[in-house]
C-alpha positions as CSV (number, residue, x, y, z in Angstrom):
1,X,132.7,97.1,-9.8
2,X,130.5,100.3,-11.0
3,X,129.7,102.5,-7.3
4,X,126.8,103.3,-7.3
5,X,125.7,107.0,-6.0
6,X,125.5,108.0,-3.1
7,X,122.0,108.4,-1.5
8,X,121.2,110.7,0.6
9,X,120.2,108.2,3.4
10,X,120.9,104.4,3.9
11,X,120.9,101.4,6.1
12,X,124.0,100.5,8.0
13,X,122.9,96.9,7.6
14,X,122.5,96.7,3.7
15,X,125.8,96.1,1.9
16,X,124.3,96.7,-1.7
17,X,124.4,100.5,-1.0
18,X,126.9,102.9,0.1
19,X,126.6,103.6,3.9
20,X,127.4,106.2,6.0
21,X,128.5,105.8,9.5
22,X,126.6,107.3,12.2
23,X,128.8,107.1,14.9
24,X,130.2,110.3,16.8
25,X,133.7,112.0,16.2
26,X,136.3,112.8,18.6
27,X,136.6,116.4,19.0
28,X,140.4,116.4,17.8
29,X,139.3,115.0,14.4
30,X,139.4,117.5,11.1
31,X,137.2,115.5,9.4
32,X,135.0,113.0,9.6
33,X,135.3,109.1,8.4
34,X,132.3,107.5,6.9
35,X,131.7,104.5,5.7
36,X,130.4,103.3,2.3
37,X,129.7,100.1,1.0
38,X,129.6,99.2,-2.8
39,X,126.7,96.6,-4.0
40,X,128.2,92.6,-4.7
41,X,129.1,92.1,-8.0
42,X,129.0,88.7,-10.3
43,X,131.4,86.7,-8.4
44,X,130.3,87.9,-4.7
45,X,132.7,90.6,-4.0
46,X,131.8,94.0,-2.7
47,X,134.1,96.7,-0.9
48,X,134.0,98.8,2.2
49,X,135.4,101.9,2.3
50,X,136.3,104.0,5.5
51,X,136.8,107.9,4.4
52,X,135.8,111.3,4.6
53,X,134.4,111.1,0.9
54,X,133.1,108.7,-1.9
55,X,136.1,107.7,-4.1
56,X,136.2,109.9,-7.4
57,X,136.7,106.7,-9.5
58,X,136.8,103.1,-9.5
59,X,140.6,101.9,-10.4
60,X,139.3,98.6,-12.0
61,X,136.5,99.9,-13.2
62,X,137.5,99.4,-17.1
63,X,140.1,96.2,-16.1
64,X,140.6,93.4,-18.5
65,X,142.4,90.5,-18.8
66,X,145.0,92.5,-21.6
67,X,145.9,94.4,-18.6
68,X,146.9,91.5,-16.6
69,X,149.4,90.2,-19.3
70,X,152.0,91.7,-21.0
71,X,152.2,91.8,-25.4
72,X,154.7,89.3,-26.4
73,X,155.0,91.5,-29.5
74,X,158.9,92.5,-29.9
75,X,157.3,94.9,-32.3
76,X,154.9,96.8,-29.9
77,X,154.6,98.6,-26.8
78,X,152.4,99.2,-23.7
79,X,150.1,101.5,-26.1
80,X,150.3,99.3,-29.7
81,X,153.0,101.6,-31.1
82,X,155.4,99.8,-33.1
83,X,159.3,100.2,-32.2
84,X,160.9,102.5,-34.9
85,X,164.2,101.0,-35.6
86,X,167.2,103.9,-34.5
87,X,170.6,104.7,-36.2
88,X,172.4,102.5,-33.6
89,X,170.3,99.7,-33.7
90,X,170.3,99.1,-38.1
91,X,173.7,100.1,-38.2
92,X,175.3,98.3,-35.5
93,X,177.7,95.7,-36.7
94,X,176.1,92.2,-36.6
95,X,179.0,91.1,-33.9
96,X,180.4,94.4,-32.4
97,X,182.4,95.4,-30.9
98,X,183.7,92.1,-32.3
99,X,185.2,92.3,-35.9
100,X,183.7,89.0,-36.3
101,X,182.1,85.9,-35.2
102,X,185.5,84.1,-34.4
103,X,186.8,86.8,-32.4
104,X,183.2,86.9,-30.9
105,X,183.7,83.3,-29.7
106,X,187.4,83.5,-28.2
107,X,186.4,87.4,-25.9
108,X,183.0,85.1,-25.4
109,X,185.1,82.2,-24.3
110,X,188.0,84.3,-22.1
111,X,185.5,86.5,-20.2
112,X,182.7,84.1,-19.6
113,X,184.3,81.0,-18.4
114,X,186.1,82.1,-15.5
115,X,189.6,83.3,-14.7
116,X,190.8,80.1,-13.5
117,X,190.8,77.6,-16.4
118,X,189.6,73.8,-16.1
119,X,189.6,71.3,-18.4
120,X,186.2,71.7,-19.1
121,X,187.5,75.4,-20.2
122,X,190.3,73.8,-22.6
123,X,187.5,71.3,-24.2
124,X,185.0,74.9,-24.7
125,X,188.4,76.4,-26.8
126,X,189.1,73.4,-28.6
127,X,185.3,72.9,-29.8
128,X,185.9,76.9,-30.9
129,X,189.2,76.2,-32.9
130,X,188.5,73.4,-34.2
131,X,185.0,74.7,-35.7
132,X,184.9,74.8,-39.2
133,X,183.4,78.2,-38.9
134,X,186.6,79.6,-36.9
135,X,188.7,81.6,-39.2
136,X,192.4,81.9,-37.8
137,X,193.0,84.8,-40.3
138,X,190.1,86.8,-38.6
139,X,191.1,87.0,-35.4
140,X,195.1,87.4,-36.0
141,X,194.6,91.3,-36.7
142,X,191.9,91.8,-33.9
143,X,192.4,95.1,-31.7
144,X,191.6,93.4,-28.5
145,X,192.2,96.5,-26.5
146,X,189.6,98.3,-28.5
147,X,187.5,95.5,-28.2
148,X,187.6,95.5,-24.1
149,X,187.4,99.6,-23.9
150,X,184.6,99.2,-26.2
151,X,182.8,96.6,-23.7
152,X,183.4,98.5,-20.6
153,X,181.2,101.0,-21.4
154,X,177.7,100.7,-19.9
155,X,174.7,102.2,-20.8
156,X,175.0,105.8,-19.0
157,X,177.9,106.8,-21.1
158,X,175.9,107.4,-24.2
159,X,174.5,109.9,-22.1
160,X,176.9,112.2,-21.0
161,X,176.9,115.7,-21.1
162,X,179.9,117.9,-21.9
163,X,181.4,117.7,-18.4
164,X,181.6,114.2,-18.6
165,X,178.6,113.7,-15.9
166,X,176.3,111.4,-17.3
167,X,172.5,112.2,-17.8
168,X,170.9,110.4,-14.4
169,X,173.6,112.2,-12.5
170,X,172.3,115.8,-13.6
171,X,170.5,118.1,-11.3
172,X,168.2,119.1,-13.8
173,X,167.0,115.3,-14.6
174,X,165.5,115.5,-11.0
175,X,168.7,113.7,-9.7
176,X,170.5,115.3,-6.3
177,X,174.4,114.2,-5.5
178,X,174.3,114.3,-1.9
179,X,177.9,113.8,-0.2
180,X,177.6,110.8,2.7
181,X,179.5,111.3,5.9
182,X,180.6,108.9,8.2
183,X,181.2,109.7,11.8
184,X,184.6,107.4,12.6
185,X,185.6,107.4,17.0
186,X,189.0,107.7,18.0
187,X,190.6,106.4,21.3
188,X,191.3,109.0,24.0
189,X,194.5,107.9,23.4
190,X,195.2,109.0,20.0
191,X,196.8,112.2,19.4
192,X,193.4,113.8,18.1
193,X,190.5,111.8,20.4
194,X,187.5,111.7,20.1
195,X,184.7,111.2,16.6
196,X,185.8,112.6,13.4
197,X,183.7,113.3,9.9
198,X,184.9,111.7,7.1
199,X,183.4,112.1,3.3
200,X,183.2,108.5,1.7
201,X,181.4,109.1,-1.1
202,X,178.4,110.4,-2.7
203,X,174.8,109.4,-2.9
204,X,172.9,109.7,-6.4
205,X,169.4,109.7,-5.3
206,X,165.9,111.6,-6.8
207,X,164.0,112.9,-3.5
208,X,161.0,110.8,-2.7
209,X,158.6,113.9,-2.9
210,X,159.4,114.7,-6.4
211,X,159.0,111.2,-7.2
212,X,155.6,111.0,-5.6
213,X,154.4,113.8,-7.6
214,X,155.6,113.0,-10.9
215,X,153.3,109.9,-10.2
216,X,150.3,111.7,-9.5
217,X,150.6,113.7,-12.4
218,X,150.9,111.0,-15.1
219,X,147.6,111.3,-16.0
220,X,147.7,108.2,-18.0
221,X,148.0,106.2,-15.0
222,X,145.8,107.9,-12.7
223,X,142.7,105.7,-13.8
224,X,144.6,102.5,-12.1
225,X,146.0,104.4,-9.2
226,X,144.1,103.5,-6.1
227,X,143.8,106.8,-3.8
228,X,141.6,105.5,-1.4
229,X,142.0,102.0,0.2
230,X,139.0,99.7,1.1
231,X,138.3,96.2,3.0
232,X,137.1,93.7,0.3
233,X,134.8,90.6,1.2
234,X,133.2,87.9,-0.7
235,X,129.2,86.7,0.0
236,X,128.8,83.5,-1.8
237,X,124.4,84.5,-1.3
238,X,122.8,87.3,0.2
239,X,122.3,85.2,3.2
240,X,125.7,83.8,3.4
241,X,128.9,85.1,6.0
242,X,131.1,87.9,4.7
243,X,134.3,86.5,3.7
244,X,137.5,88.8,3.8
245,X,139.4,88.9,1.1
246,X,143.3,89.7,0.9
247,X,145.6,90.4,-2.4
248,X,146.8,93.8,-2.7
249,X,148.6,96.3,-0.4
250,X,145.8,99.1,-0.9
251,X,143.7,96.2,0.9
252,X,145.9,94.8,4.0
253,X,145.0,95.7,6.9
254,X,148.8,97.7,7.4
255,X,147.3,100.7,5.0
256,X,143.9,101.0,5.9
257,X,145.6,101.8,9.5
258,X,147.7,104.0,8.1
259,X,144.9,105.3,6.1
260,X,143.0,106.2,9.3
261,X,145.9,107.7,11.2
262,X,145.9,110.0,7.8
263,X,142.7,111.1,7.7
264,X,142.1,111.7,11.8
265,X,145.1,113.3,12.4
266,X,144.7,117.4,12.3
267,X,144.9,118.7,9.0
268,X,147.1,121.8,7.2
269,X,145.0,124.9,8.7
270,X,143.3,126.4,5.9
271,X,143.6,123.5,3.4
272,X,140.5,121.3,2.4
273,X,142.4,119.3,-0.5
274,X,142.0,115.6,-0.3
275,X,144.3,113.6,1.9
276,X,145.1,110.1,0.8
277,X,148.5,107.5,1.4
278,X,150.9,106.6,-0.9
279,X,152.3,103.4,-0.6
280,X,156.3,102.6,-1.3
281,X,157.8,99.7,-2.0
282,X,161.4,99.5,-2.6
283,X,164.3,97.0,-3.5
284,X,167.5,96.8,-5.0
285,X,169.8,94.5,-6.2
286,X,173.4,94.5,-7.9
287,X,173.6,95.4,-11.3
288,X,175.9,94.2,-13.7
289,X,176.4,97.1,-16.4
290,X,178.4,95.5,-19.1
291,X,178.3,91.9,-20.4
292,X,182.0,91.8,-20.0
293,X,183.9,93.2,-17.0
294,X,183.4,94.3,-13.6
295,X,181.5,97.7,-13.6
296,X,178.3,97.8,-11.4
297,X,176.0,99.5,-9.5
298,X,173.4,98.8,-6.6
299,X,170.2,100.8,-8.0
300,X,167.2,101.2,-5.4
301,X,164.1,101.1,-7.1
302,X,160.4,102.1,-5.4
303,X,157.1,100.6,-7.1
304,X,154.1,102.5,-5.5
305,X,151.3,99.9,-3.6
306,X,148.7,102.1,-5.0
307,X,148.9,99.9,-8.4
308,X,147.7,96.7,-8.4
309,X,150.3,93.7,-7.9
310,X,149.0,92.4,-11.4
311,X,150.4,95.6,-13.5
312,X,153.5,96.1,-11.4
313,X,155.0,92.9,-12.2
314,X,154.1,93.9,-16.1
315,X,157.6,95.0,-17.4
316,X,155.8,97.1,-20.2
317,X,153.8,98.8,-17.8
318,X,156.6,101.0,-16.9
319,X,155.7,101.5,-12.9
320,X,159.4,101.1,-11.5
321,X,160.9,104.1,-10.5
322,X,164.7,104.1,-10.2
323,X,164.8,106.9,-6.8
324,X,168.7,106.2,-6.1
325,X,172.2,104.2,-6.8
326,X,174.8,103.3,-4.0
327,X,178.3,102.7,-4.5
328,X,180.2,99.8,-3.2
329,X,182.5,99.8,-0.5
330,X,186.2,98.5,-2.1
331,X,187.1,95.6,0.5
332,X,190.5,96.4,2.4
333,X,193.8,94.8,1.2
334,X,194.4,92.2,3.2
335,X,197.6,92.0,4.6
């Protein structure tokens, strides 16, 4: 959809212009919400927007259906660029940290088949030894020790600093270590009664505020951020009912309140800069960090509803933002 300009007066009864609304303010408001109307496109679709101003661009104005898929290319990225191969990647041993493939097939086998072996287990290790390809000779020097301290590591450690801290946990990478306290109650019984502090751990997080701006200043994707949220309908004729449509978050019904709220509440005294919600989503998950052992990590992760639901769930679009990572709780020995 191309908006159209704004004229300088319309019908409140024509939805192929934008329109203003005529109705009175409440004196508490800073500024006043109008309402503007885009003309129906080729399918039947046409937007209404409730602001203090005309949106400064049109988020799927230049759309197409490459930005709805993602490049199956393994040899290019979001922008065409082809991968440049690194040191670590054309040097790395074909089966490292394995020596070889038939010490690659016994770790593969002990790690990945569970602790407690079956049968089924014992017929995996025979197929393995009895291979023609297994070499006995290969894997009777094998440093297995190596090999396990070698497949410990996870990804962050290539990226520690001299201190030992790795990269994500560094103040200066826009990441904050904040110590998390636990209030624990005591009977009035005890010798000391009564709730004590207690330090548990620390939270690795990026503050939320930082975050958001970072966003808005990625010029890059700016042109598919939308700022201001609008009702979307579909008219089948120019005679037929108005149809809502729902899809995205900048359209439900949950932001445009929120939206409102925003833009009737009393603003910063002095400031006239535009006022528009950003929409958070967030998840998380447990993450295993190494294909073989225990180490994880339980990231959070924050998408912004501002994109549209068809180029957040494009990996190459890049629009996950990793905002913290919580440590798990070691379960008490039982007795």
């Amino acid at each position: 959809m191309i908006f159209p300009p704004v004229p300088a007066s319309t019908s409140a009864d024509s939805p192929g212009s934008p329109l203003v609304d005529s109705t009175s303010s409440h004196g508490f408001r800073s500024r006043i919400c109008r309402i503007f109307s885009t003309s129906r496109n080729a399918f039947g679709l046409w937007r209404r927007y409730k602001t203090d101003s005309f949106p400064s661009h049109d988020p799927e104005e230049h759309v197409d259906w490459q930005h709805m898929v993602d490049d199956t290319s393994p040899h290019a990225d979001q922008n065409g660029l082809e991968d440049v191969p690194t040191k670590s990647s054309s040097c790395q041993k074909p089966f490292g940290p394995f020596p070889n493939e038939s010490a690659l097939l016994l770790g593969d086998w002990y790690w990945n088949y569970g602790f407690q072996k079956s049968q089924d287990n014992f017929k995996k290790l025979l197929a393995i030894v009895g291979s023609n390809n297994f070499r006995p000779e290969d894997v009777r020097g094998t440093k297995w020790r190596h090999v396990d301290k070698a497949l410990a590591k996870n990804p962050f450690d290539e990226y520690e600093d001299d201190d030992g801290d790795a990269e994500w946990m560094d103040e200066d990478a826009g990441w904050k270590r904040t110590p998390i306290r636990i209030s624990v109650p005591f009977h009035h019984r005890m010798r000391n009664p009564g709730p004590k502090d207690y330090v548990v751990g620390d939270l690795y997080h990026r503050p939320l505020v930082s975050v958001i701006i970072e966003k808005i200043r990625k010029q890059h994707e700016n042109q598919h951020f939308h700022y201001h949220g609008f009702e979307i309908f579909w008219k089948c004729t120019e005679h037929s009912p108005d149809i809502g449509v729902h899809g995205e978050l900048y359209t439900s019904p949950a932001f445009l309140e929120a939206q409102r709220e925003v833009l009737e509440s009393p603003g910063e005294p002095g400031c006239d800069l535009p006022r528009v919600v950003v929409a958070m989503m967030f998840w998380s998950d447990s993450t295993h960090l190494t294909s073989f052992g225990n180490a994880k990590l339980w990231p959070s992760y924050l998408f912004f509803g501002n994109n549209s639901k068809y180029q957040r769930c494009k990996p190459s679009s890049h629009l996950c933002e990793h905002v913290a990572y919580f440590q798990t709780v070691s379960p008490l020995p039982s007795n």
